[in-house]
Every structure is written in structure tokens, then in C-alpha cells.
CHARMM internal coordinates of N, CA and C (Angstrom, degrees):
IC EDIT
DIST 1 N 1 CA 1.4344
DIST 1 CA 1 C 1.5367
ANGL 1 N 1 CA 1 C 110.44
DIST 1 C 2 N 1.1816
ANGL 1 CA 1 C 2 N 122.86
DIHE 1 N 1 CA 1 C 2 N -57.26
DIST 2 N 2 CA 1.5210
ANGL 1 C 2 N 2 CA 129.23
DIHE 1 CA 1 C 2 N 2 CA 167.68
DIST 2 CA 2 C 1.4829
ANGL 2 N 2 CA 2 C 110.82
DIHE 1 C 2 N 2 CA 2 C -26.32
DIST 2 C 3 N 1.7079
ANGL 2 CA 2 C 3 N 98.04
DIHE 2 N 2 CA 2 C 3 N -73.35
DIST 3 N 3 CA 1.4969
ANGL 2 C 3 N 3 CA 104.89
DIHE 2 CA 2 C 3 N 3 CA -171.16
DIST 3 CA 3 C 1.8138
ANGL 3 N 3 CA 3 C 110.45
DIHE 2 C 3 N 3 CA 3 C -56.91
DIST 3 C 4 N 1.2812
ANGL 3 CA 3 C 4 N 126.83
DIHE 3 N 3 CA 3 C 4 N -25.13
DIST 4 N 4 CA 1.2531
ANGL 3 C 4 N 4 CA 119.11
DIHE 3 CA 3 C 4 N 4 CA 164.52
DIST 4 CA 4 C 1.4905
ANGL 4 N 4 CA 4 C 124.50
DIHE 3 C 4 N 4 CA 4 C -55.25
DIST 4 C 5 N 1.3128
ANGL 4 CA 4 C 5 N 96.88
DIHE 4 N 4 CA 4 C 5 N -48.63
DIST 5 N 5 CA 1.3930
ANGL 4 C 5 N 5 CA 120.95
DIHE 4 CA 4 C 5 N 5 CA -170.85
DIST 5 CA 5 C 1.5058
ANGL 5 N 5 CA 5 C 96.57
DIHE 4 C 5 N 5 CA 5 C -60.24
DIST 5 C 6 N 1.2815
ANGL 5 CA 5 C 6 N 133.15
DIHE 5 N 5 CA 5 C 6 N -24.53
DIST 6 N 6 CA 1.4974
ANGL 5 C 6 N 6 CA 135.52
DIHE 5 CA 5 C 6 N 6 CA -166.74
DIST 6 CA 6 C 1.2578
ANGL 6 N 6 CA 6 C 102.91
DIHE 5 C 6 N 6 CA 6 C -100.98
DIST 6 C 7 N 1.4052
ANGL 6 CA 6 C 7 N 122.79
DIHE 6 N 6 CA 6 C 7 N -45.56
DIST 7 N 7 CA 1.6038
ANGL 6 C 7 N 7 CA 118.91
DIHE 6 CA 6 C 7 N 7 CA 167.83
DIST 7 CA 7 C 1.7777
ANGL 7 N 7 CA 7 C 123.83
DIHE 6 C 7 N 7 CA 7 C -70.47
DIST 7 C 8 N 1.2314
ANGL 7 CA 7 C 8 N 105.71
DIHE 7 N 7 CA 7 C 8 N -10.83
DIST 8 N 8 CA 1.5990
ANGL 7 C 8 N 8 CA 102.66
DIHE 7 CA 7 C 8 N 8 CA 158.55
DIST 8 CA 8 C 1.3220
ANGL 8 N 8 CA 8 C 103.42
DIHE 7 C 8 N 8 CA 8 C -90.65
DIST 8 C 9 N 1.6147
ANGL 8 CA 8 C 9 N 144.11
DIHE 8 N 8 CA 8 C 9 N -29.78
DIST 9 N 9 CA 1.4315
ANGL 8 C 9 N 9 CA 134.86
DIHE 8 CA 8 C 9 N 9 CA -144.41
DIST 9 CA 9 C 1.7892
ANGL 9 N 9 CA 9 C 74.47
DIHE 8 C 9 N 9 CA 9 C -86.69
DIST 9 C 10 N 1.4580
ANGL 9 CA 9 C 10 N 115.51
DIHE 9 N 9 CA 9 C 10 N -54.11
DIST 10 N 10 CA 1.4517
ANGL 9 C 10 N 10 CA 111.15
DIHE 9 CA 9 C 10 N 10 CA -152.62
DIST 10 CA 10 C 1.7968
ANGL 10 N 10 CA 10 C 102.89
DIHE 9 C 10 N 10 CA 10 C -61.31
DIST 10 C 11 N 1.7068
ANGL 10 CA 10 C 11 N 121.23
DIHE 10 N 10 CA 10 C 11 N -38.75
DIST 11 N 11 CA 1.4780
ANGL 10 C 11 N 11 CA 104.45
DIHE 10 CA 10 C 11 N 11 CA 175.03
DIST 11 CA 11 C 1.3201
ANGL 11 N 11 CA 11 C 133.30
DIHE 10 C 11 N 11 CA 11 C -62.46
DIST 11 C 12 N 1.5031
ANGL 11 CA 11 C 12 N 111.69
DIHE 11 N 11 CA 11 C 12 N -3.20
DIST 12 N 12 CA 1.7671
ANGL 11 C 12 N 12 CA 110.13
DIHE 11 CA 11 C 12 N 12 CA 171.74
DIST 12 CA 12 C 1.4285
ANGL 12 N 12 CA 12 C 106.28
DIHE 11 C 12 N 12 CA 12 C -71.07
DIST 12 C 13 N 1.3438
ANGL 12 CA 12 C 13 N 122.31
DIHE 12 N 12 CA 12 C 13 N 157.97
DIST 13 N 13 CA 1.6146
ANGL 12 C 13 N 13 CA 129.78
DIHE 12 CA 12 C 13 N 13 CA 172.44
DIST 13 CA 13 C 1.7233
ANGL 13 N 13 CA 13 C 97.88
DIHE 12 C 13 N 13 CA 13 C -71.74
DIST 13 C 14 N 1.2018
ANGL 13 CA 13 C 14 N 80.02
DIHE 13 N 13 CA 13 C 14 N 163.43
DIST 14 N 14 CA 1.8642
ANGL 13 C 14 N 14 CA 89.48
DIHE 13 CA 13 C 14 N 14 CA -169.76
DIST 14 CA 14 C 1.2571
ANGL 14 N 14 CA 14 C 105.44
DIHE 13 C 14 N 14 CA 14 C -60.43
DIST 14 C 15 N 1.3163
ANGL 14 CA 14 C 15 N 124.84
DIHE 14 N 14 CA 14 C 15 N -37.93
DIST 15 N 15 CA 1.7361
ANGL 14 C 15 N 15 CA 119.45
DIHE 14 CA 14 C 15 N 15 CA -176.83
DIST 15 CA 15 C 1.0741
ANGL 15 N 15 CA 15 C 107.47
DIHE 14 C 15 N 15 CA 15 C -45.69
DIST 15 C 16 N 1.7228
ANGL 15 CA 15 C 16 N 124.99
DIHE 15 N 15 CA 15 C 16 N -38.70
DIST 16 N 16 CA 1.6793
ANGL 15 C 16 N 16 CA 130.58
DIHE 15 CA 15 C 16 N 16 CA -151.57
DIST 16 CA 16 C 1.6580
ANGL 16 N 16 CA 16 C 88.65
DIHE 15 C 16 N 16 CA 16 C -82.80
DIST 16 C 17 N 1.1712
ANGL 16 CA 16 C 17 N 103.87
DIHE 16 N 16 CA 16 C 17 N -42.78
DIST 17 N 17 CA 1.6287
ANGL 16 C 17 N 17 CA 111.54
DIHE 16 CA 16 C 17 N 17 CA -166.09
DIST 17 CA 17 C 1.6559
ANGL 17 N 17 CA 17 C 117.76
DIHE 16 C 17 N 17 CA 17 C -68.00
DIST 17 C 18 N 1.5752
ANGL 17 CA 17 C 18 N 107.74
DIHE 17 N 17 CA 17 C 18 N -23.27
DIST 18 N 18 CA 1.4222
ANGL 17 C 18 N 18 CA 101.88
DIHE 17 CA 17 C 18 N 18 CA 162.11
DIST 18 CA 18 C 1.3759
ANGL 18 N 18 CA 18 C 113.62
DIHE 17 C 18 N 18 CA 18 C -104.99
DIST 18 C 19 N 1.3434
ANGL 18 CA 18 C 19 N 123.13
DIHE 18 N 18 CA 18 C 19 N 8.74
DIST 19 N 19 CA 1.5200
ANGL 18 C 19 N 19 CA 120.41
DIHE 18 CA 18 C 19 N 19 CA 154.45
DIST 19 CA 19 C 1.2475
ANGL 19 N 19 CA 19 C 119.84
DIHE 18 C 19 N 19 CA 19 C -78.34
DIST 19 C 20 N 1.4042
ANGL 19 CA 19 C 20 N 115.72
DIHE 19 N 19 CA 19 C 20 N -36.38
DIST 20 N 20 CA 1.4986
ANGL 19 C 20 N 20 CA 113.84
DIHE 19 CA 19 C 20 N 20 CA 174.44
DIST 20 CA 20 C 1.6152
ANGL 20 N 20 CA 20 C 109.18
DIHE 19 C 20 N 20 CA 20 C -73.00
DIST 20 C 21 N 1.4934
ANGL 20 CA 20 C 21 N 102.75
DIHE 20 N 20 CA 20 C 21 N -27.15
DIST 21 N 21 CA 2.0995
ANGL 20 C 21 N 21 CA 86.57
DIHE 20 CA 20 C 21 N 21 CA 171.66
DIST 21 CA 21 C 1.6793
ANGL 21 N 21 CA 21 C 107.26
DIHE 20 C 21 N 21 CA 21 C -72.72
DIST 21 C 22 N 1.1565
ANGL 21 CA 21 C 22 N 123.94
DIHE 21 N 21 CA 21 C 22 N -58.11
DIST 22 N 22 CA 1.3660
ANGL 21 C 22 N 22 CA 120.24
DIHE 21 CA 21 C 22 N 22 CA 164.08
DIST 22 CA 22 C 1.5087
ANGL 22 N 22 CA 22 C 121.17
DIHE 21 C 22 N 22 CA 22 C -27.27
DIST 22 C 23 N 0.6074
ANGL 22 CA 22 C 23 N 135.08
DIHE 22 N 22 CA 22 C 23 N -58.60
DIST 23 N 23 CA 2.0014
ANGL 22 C 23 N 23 CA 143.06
DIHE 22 CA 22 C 23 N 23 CA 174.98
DIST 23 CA 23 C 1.7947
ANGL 23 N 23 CA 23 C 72.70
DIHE 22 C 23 N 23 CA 23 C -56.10
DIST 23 C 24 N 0.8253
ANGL 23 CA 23 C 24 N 124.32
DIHE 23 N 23 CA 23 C 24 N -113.52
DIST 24 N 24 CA 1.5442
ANGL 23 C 24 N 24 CA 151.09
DIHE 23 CA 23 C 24 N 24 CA -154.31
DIST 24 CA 24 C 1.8461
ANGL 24 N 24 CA 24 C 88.01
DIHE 23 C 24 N 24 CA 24 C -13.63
DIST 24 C 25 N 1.2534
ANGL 24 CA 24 C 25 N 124.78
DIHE 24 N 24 CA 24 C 25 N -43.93
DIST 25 N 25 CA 1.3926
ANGL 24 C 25 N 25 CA 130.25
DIHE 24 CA 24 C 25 N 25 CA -159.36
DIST 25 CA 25 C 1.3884
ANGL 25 N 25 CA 25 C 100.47
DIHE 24 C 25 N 25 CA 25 C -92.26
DIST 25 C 26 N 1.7693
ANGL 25 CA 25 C 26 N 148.26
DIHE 25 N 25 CA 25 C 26 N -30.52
DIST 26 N 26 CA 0.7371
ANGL 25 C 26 N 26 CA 163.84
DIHE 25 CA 25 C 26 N 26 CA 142.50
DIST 26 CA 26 C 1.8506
ANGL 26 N 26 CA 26 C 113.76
DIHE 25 C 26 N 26 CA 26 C -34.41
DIST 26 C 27 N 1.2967
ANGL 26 CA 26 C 27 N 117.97
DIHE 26 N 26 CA 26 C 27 N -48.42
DIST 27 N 27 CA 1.0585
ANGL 26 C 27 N 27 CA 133.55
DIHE 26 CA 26 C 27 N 27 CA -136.57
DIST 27 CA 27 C 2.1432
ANGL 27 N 27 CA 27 C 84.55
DIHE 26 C 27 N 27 CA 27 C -103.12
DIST 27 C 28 N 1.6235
ANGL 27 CA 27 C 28 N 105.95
DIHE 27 N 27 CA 27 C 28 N -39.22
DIST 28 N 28 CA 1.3654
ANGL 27 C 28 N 28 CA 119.92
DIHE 27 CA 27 C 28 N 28 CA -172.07
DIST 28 CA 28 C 1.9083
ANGL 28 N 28 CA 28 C 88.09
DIHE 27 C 28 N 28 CA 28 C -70.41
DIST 28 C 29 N 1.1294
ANGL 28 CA 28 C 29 N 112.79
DIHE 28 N 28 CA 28 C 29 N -66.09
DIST 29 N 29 CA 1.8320
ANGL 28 C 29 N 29 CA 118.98
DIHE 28 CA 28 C 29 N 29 CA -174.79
DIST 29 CA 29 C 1.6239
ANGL 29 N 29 CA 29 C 91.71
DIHE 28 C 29 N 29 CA 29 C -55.15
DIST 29 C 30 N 0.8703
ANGL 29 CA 29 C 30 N 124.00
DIHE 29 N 29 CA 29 C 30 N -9.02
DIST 30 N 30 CA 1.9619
ANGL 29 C 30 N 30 CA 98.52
DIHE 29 CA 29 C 30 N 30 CA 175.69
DIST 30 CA 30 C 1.2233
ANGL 30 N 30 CA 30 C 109.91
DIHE 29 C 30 N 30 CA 30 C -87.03
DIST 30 C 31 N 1.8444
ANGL 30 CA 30 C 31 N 119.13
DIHE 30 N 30 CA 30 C 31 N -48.86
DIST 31 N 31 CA 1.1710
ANGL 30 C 31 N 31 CA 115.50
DIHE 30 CA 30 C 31 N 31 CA 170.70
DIST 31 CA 31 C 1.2338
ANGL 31 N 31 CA 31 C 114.26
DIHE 30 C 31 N 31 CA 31 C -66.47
DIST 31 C 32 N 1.1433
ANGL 31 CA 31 C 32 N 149.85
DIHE 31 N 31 CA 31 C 32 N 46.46
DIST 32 N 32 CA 1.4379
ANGL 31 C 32 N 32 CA 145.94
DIHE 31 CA 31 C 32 N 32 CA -156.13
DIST 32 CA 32 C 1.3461
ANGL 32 N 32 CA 32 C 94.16
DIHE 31 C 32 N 32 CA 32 C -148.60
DIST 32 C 33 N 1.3898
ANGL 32 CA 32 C 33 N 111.56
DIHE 32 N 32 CA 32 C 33 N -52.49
DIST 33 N 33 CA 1.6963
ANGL 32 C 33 N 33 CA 130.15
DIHE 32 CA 32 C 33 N 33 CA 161.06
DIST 33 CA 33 C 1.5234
ANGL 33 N 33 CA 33 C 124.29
DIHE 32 C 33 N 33 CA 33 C -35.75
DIST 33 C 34 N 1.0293
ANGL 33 CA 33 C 34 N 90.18
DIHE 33 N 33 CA 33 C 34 N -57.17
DIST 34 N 34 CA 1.3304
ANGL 33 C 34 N 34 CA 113.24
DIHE 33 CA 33 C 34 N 34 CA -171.14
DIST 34 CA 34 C 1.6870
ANGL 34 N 34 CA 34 C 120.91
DIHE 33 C 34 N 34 CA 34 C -88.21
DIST 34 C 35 N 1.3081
ANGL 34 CA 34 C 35 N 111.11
DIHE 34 N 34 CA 34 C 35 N -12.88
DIST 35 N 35 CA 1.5634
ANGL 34 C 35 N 35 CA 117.81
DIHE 34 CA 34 C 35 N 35 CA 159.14
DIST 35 CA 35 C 1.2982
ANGL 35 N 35 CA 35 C 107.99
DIHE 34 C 35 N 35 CA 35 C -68.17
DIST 35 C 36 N 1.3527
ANGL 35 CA 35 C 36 N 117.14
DIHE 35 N 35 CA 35 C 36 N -43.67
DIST 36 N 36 CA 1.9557
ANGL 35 C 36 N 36 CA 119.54
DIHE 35 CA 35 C 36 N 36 CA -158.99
DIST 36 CA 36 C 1.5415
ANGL 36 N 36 CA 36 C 109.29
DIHE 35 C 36 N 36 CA 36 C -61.82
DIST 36 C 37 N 1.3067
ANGL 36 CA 36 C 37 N 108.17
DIHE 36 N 36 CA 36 C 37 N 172.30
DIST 37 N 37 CA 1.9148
ANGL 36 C 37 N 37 CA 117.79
DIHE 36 CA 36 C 37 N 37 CA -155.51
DIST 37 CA 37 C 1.7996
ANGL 37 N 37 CA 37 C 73.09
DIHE 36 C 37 N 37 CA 37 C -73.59
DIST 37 C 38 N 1.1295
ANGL 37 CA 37 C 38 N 108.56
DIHE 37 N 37 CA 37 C 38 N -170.30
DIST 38 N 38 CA 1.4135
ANGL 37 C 38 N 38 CA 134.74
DIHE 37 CA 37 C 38 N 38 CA 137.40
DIST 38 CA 38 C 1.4108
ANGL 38 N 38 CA 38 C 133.37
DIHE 37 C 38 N 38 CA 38 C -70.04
DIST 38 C 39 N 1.0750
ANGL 38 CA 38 C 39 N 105.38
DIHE 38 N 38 CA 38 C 39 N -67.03
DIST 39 N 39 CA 1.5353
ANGL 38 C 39 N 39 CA 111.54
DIHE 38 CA 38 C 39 N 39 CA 178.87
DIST 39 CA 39 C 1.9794
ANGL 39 N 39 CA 39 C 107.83
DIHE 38 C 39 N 39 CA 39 C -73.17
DIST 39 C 40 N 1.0706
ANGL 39 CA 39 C 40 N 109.00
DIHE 39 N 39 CA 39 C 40 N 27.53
DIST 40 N 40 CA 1.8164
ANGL 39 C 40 N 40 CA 100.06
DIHE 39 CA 39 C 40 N 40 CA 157.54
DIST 40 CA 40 C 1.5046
ANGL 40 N 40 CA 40 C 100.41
DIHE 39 C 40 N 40 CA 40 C -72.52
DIST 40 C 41 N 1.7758
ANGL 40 CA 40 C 41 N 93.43
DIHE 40 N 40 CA 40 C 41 N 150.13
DIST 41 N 41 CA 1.7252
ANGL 40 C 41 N 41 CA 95.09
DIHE 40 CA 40 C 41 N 41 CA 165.59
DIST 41 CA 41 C 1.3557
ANGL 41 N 41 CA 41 C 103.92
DIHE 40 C 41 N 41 CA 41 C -101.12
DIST 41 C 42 N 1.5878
ANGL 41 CA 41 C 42 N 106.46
DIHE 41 N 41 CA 41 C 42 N 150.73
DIST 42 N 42 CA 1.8913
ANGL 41 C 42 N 42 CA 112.03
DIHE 41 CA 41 C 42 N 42 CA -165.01
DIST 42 CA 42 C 1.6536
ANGL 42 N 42 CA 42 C 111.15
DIHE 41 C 42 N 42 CA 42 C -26.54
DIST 42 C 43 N 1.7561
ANGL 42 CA 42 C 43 N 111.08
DIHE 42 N 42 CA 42 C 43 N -52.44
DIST 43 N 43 CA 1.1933
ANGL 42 C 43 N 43 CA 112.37
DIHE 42 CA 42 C 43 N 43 CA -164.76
DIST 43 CA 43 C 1.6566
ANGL 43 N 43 CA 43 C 118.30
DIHE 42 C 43 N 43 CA 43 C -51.91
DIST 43 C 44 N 1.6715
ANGL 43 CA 43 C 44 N 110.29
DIHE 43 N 43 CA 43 C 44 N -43.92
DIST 44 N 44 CA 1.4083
ANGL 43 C 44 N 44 CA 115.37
DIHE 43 CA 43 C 44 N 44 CA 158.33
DIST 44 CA 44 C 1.7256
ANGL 44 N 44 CA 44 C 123.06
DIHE 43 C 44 N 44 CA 44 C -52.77
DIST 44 C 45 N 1.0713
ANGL 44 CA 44 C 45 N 112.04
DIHE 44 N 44 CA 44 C 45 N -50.12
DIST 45 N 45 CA 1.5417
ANGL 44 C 45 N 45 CA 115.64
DIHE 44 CA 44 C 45 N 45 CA 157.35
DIST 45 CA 45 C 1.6441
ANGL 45 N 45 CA 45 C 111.99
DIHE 44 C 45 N 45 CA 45 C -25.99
DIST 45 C 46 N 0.9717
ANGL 45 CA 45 C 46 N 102.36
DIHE 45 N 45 CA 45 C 46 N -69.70
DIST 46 N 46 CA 1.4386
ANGL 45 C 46 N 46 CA 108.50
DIHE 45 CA 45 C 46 N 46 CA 175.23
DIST 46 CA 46 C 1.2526
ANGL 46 N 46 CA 46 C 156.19
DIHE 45 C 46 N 46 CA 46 C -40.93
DIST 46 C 47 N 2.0085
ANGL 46 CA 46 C 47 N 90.38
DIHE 46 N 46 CA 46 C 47 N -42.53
DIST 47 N 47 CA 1.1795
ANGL 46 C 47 N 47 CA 100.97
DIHE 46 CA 46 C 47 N 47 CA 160.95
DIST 47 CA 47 C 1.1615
ANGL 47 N 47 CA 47 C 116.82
DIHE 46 C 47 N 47 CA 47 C -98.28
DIST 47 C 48 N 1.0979
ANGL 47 CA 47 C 48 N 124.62
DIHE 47 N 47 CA 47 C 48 N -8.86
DIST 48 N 48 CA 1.9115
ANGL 47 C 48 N 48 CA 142.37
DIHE 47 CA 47 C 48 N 48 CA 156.66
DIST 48 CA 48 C 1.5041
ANGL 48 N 48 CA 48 C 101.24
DIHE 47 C 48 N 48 CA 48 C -19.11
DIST 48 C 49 N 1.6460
ANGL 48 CA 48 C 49 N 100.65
DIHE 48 N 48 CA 48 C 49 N -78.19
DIST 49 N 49 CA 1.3823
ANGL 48 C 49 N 49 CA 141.09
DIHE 48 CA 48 C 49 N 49 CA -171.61
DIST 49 CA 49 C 1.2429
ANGL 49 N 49 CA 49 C 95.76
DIHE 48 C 49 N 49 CA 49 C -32.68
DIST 49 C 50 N 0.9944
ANGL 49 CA 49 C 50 N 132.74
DIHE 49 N 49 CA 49 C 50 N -78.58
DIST 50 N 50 CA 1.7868
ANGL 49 C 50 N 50 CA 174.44
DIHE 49 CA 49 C 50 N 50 CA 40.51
DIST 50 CA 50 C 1.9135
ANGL 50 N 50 CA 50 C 80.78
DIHE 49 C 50 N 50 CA 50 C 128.55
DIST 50 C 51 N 1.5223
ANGL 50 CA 50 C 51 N 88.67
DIHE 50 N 50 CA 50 C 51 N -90.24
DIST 51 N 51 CA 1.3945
ANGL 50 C 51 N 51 CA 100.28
DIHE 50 CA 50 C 51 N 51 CA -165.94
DIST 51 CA 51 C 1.4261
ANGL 51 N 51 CA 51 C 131.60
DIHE 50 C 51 N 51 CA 51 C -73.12
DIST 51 C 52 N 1.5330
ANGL 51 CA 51 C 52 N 113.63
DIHE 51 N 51 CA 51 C 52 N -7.46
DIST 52 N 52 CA 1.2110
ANGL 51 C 52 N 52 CA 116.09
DIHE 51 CA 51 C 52 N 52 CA 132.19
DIST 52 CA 52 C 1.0698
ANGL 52 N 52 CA 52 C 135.45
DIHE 51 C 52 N 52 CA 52 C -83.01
DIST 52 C 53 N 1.0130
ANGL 52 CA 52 C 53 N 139.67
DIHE 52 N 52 CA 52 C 53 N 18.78
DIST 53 N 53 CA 1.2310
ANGL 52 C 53 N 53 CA 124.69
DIHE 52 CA 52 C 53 N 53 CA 156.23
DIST 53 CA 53 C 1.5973
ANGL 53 N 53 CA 53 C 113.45
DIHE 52 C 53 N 53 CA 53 C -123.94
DIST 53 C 54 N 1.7388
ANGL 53 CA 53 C 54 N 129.14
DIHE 53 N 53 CA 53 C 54 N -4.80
DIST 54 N 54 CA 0.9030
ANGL 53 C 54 N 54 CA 119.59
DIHE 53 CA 53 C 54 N 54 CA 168.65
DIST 54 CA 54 C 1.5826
ANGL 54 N 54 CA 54 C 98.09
DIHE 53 C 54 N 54 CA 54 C -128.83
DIST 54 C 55 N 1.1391
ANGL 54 CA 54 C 55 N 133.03
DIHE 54 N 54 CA 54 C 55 N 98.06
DIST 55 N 55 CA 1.3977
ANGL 54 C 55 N 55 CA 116.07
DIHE 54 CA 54 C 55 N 55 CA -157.01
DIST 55 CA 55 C 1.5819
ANGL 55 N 55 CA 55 C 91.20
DIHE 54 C 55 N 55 CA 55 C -102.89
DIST 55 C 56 N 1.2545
ANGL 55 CA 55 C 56 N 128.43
DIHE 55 N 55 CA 55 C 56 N -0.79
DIST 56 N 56 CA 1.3197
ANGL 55 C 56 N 56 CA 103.87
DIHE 55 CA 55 C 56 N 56 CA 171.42
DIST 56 CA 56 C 1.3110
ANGL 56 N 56 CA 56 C 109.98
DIHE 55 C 56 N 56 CA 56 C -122.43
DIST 56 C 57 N 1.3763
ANGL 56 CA 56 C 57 N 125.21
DIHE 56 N 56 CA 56 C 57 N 44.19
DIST 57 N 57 CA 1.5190
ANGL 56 C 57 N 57 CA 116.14
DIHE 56 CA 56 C 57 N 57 CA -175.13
DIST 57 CA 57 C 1.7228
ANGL 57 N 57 CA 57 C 84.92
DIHE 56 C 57 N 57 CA 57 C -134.76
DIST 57 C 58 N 1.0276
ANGL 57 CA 57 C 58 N 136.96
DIHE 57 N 57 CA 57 C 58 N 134.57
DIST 58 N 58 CA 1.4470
ANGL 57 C 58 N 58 CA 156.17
DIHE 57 CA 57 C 58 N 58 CA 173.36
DIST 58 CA 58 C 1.9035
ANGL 58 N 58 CA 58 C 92.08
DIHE 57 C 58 N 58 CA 58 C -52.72
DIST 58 C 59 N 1.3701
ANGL 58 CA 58 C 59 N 120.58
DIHE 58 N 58 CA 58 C 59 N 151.04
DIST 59 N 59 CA 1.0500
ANGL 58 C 59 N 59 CA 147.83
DIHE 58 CA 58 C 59 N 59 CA 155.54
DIST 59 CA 59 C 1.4581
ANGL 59 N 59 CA 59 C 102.98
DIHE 58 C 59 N 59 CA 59 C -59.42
DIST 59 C 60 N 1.5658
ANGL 59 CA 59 C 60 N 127.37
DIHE 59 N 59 CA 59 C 60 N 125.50
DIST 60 N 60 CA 1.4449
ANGL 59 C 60 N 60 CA 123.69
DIHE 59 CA 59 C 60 N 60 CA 154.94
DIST 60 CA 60 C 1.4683
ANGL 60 N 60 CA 60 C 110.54
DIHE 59 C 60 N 60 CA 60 C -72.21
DIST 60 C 61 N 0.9685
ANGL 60 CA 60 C 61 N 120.40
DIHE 60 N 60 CA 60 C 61 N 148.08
DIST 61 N 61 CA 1.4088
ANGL 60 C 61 N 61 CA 136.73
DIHE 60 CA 60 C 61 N 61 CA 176.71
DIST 61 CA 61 C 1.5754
ANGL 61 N 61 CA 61 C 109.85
DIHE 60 C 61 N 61 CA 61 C -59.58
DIST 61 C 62 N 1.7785
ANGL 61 CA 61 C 62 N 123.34
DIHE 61 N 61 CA 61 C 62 N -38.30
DIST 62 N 62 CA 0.9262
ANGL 61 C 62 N 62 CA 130.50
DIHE 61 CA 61 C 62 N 62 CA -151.05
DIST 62 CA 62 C 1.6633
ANGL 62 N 62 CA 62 C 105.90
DIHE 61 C 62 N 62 CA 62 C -90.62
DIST 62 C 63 N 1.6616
ANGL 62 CA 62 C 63 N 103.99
DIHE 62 N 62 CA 62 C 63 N -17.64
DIST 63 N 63 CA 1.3494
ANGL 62 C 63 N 63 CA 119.18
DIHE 62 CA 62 C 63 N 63 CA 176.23
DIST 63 CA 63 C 1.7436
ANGL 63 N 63 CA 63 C 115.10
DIHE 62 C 63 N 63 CA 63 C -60.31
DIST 63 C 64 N 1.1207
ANGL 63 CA 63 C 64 N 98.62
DIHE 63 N 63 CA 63 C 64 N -25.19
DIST 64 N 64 CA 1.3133
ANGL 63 C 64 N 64 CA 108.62
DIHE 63 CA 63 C 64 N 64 CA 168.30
DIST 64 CA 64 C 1.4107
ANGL 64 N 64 CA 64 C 142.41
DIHE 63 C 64 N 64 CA 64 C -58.09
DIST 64 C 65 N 1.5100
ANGL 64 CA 64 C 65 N 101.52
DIHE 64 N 64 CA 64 C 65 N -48.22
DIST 65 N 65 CA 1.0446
ANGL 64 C 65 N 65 CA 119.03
DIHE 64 CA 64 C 65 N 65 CA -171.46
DIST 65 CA 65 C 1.7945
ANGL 65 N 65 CA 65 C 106.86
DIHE 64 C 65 N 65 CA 65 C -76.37
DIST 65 C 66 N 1.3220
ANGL 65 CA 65 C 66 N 118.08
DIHE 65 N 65 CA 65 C 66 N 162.66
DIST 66 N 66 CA 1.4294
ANGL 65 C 66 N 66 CA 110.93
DIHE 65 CA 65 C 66 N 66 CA -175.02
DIST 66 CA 66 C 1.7870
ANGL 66 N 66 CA 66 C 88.50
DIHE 65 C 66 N 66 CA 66 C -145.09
END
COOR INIT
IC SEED 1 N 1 CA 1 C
IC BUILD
């Protein structure tokens, strides 16, 4: 199933192929969204976000700021 799944992903033209990672990356940050408490304030949101989805790259400082 995989390897199918890789020989249809690979026959789209590259545009299709970085739209479908985009959706796919969009789609990962929603559920990511949508796990967190409610009552975080944005800035926690952020780094929430942050570290799930890049858990090994440090938070920039500058991400913070708004």
C-alpha cells in the first residue's frame, strides 16, 4: 500500500506534489490546534505549536513577539 501510495504521489507534477505536502502540513497544525487547553494565552499557543511540531529545533525568541 505505501509503495502505491508513493507511485501515485511521485506521478503528480511537482506543483501537485508540494500542494499535497502543504494540505498534509496544514491539516498536521490543525490537529495540533485543536489538542491545546483553551485558556492558553496566544504566546503559549505558540510555543505549544512550536514544539510539536518541531520538537527538536529550539523556539526563536522572535516568534514570540507580535
Amino acid at each position: 500500500m505505501e509503495a502505491e501510495f508513493r507511485k501515485r504521489l511521485m506521478a503528480l507534477p511537482p506543483e501537485g506534489r508540494w500542494r499535497r505536502g502543504a494540505l498534509m502540513f496544514d491539516a498536521a497544525r490543525t490537529m495540533v490546534k485543536v489538542s491545546m487547553p483553551e485558556w492558553l494565552p496566544e504566546d503559549e499557543r505558540r510555543r505549544w505549536l512550536w514544539q510539536r511540531l518541531y520538537p527538536e529545533v529550539p523556539l526563536p525568541e522572535r516568534a514570540l513577539m507580535v
